[in-house]
C-alpha positions as CSV (number, residue, x, y, z in Angstrom):
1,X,113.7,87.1,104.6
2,X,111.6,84.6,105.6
3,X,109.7,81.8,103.4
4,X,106.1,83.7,105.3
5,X,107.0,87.1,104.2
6,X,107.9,86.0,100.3
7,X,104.9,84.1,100.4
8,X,103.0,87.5,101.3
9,X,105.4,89.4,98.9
10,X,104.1,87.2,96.1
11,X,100.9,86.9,96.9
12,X,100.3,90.8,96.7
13,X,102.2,90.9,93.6
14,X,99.8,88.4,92.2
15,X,96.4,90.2,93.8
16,X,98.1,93.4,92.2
17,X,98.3,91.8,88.4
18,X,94.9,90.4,89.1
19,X,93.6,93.9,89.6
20,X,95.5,95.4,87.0
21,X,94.0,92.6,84.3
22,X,90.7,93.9,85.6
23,X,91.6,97.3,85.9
24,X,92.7,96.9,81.9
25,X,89.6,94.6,80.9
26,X,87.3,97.4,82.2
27,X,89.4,100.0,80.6
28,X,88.8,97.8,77.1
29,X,85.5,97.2,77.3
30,X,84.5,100.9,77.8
31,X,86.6,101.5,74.9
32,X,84.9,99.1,72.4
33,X,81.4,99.9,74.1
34,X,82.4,103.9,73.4
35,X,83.2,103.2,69.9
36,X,80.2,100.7,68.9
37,X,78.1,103.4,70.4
38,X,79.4,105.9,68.3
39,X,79.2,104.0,65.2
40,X,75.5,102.2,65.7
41,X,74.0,105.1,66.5
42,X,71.6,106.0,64.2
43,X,72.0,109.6,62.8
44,X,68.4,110.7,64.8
45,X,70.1,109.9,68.0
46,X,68.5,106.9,68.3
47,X,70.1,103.5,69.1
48,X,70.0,100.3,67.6
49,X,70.6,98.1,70.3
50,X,67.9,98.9,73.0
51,X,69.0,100.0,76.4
52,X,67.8,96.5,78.0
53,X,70.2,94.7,76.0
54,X,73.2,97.0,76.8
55,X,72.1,96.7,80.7
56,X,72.3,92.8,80.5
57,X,75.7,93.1,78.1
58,X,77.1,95.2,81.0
59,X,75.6,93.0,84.4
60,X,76.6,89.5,82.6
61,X,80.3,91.2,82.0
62,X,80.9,92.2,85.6
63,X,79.6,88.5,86.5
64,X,82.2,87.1,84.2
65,X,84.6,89.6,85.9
66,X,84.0,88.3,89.3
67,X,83.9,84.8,88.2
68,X,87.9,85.4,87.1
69,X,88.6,87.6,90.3
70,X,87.0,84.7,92.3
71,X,89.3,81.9,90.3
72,X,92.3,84.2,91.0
73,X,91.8,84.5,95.0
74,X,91.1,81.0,95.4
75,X,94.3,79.7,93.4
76,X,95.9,82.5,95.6
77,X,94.5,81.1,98.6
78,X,95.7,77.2,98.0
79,X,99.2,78.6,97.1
80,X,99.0,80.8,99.9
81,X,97.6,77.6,102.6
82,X,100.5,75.5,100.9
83,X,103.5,77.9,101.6
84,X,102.0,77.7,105.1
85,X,101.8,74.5,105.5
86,X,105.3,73.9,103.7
87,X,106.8,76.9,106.1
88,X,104.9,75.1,109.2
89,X,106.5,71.6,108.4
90,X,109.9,72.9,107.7
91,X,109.6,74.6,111.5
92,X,108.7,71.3,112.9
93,X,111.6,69.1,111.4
94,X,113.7,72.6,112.5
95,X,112.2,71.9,116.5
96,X,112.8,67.9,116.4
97,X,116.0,68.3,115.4
């Protein structure tokens, strides 16, 4: 195997434990949202946090979200250019040889 494909081989693992972090903080937060809904509510139906609020709650979570998907590619990215570059050099003290 070469140093290229384990760099892809752990770069997809790592993309695939980034999604599944994401995958599982989405799955949480429905969770807790489900269960303060069900326990806030007020008994007419009625709840005590006003829709606007939930709607900004929910957008400024999926920013935060993106924000750690975004810090995951990029560190992804620099490990990925670096096992390049290392593979690249390696080939090039291989050919003056």
């Amino acid at each position: 195997m070469s140093s290229t494909d384990n760099a892809a081989e752990q770069y997809t693992e790592l993309f695939e434990q980034g999604q599944k972090a994401f995958l599982d903080a989405v799955d949480n937060w429905s969770r807790a949202a489900r269960y303060t809904f069900d326990r806030f509510g007020t008994s007419s139906g009625t709840p005590l946090v006003a829709p606007e609020v939930i709607l900004d709650q929910v957008f400024d979570f999926a920013v935060k979200i993106l924000e750690v998907q975004r810090d995951v590619s990029r560190r992804l990215l620099a490990a990925a250019t670096e096992a390049s570059d290392a593979t690249a050099a390696v080939a090039k003290a291989s050919a003056e040889r």
